[in-house]
C-alpha positions as CSV (number, residue, x, y, z in Angstrom):
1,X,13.4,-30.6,-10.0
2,X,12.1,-31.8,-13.1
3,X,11.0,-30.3,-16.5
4,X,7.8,-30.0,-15.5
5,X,8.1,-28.4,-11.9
6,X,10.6,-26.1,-13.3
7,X,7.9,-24.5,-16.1
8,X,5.7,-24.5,-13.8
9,X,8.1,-22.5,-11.4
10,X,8.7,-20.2,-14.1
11,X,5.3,-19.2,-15.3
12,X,4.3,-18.6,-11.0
13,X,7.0,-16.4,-11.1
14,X,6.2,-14.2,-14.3
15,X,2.5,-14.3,-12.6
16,X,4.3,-12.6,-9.7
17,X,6.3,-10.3,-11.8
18,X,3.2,-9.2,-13.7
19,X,1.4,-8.5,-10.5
20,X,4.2,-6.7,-8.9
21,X,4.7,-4.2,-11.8
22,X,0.9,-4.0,-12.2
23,X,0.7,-3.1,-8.4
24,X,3.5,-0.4,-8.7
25,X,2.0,1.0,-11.4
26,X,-1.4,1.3,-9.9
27,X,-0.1,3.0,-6.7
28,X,1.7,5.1,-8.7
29,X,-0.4,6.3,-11.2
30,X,-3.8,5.1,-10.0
31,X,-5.9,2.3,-12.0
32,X,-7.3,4.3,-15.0
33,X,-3.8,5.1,-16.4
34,X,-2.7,1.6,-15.7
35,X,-2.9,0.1,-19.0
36,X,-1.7,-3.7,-20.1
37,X,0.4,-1.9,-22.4
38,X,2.3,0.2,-19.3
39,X,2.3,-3.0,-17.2
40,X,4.3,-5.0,-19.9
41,X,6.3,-2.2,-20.6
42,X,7.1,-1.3,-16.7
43,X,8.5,-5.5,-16.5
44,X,9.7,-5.5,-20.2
45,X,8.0,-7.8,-21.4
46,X,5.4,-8.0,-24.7
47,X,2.1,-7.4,-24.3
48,X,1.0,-11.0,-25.3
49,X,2.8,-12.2,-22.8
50,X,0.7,-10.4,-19.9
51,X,-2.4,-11.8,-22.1
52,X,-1.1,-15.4,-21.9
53,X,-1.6,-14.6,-18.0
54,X,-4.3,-12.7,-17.6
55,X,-7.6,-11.6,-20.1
56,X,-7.6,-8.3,-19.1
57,X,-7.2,-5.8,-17.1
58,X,-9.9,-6.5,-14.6
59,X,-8.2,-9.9,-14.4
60,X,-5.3,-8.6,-13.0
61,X,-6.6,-5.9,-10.9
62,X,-9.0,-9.0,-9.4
63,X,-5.8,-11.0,-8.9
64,X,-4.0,-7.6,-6.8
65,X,-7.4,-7.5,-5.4
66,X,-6.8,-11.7,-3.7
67,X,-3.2,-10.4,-2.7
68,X,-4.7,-7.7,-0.5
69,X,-7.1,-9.5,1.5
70,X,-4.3,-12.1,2.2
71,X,-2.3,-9.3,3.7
72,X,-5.5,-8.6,5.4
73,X,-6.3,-11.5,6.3
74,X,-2.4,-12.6,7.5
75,X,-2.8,-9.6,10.3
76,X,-6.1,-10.7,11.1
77,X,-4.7,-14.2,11.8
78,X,-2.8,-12.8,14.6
79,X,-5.7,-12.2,16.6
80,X,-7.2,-15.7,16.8
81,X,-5.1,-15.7,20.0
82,X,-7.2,-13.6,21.9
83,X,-9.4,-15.4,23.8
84,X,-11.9,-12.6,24.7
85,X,-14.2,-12.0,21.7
86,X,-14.6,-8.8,22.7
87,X,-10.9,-7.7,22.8
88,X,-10.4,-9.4,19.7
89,X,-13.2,-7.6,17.7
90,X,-11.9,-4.0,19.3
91,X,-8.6,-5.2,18.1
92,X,-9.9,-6.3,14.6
93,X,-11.6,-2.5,14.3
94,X,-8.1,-1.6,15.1
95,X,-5.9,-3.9,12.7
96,X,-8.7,-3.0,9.9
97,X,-8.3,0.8,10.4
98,X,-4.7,0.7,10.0
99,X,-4.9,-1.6,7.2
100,X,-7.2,0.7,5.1
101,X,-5.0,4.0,5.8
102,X,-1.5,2.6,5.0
103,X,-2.7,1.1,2.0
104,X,-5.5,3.5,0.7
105,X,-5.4,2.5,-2.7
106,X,-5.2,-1.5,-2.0
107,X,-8.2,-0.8,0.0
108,X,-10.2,1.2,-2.5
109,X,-9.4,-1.8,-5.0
110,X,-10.5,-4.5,-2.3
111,X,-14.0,-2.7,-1.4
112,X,-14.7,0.2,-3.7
113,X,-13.5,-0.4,-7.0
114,X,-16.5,-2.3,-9.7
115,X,-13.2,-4.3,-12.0
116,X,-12.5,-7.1,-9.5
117,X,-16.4,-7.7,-9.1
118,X,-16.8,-6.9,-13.1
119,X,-14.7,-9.8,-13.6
120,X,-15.8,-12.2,-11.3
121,X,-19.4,-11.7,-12.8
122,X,-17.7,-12.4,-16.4
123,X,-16.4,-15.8,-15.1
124,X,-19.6,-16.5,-12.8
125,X,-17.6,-16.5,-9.6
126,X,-18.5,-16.2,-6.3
127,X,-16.5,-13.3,-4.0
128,X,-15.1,-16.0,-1.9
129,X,-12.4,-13.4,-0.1
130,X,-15.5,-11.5,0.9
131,X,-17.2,-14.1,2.0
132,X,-13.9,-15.4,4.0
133,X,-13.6,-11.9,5.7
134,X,-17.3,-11.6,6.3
135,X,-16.9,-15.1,7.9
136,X,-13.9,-14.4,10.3
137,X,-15.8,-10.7,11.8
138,X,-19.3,-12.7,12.0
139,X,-17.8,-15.5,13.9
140,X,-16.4,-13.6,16.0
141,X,-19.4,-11.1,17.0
142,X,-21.1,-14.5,17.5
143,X,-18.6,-15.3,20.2
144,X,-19.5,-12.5,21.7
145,X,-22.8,-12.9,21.6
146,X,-22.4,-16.4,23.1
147,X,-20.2,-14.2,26.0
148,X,-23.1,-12.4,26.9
149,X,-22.9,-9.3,24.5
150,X,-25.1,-7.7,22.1
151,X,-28.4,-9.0,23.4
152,X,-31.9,-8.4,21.7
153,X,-29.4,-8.1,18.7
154,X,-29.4,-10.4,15.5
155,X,-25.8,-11.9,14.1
156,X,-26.1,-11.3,10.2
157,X,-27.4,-7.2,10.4
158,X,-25.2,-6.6,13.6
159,X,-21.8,-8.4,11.7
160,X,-23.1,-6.2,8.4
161,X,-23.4,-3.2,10.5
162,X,-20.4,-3.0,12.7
163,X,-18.2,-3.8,9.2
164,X,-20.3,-0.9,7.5
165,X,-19.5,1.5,10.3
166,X,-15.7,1.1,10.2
167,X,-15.6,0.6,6.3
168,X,-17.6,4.3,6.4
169,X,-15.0,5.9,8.7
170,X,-12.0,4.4,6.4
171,X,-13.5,5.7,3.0
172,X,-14.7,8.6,4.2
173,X,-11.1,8.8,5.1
174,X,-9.6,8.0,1.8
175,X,-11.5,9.7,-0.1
176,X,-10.5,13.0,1.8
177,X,-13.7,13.9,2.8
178,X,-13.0,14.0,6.4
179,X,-11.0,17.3,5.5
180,X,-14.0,19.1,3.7
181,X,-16.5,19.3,6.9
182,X,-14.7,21.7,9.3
183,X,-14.0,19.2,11.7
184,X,-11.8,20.8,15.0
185,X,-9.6,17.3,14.4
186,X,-10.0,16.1,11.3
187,X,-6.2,14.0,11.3
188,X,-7.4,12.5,13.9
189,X,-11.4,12.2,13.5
190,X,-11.0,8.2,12.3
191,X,-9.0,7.4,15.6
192,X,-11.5,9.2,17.9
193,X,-14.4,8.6,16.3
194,X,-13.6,4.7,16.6
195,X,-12.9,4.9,20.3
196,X,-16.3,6.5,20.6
197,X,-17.6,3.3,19.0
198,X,-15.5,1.2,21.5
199,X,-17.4,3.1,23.9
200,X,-20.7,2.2,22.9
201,X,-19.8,-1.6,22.4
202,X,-18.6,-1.5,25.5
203,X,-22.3,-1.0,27.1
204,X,-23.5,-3.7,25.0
């Protein structure tokens, strides 16, 4: 390995490190008291250093942001082995759902939280892992439509819709609101109320 790869190995791995302590932090403390200052200090390292990597704060929460619709996206990848569009949405529902409740604060960051869209506005970006994820569920409720499924129905509002539904069930989830509304079931009110929706695609 020459000079060059080897400095370039080294500052992808202090990226990573920065990220990793950043990410432990947040989960740990939440995102308002993670500071540059606490992430430098949680990797011992100066704070200029994290600045050499990233502007600010948003930058680096936009970065944790990428990393979690990777992991999302890695499980989704899975699926492109089902051939029936309609299993593999179901299953989709499924793999999101789970995704979102084992990882409520990765979640929040990837679909709730303003910094990683604050900071792609300050660098006049487009939000390509929303657009990739978007992609994947709308090319797949056009398979379906192409199966049979969903007629009278129109791609784009449909795709928009079924995401909205399932996003709605998952924050309503994480947020704790699910508790606050006497429901019989609430621990279990995401898992039934999706299978309801199965249901109804089901007749579609």
């Amino acid at each position: 390995m020459g000079v060059a790869e080897r400095k370039a190995k080294e500052k992808e791995e202090l990226r990573n490190l920065i990220l990793q302590g950043a990410r432990k932090l947040f989960v740990q403390k939440g995102i308002e008291q993670t500071t540059i200052r606490s992430i430098a200090e949680a990797i011992d390292y100066s704070i200029g250093t994290v600045y050499v990597y990233f502007k600010d704060k948003n930058a680096i929460l936009h970065a944790l942001h990428t990393q979690g619709f990777a992991d999302l996206g890695g499980q989704f990848t899975v699926l492109f082995n089902v051939a029936d569009p309609m299993e593999r949405l179901k299953a989709m529902g499924r793999v999101y759902i789970r995704f979102a409740l084992d990882n409520p604060d990765m979640y929040d960051l990837m679909f709730s939280i303003k910094a990683p869209m604050e900071y792609l506005n300050a660098v006049n970006e487009e939000w390509s892992e929303g657009k990739t994820a978007f992609n994947v569920l709308r090319t797949t409720v056009q398979q379906c439509m192409e199966a049979g499924h969903f007629k009278g129905h129109q791609l784009e509002p449909l795709t928009f819709m079924i995401w909205s539904l399932v996003h709605g069930m998952c924050s309503l989830e994480i947020g704790q609101r699910t508790k606050g509304v006497n429901l019989q079931d609430a621990d279990g009110i995401v898992e039934q109320a999706f299978g309801e929706f199965l249901k109804i695609l089901d007749t579609l």
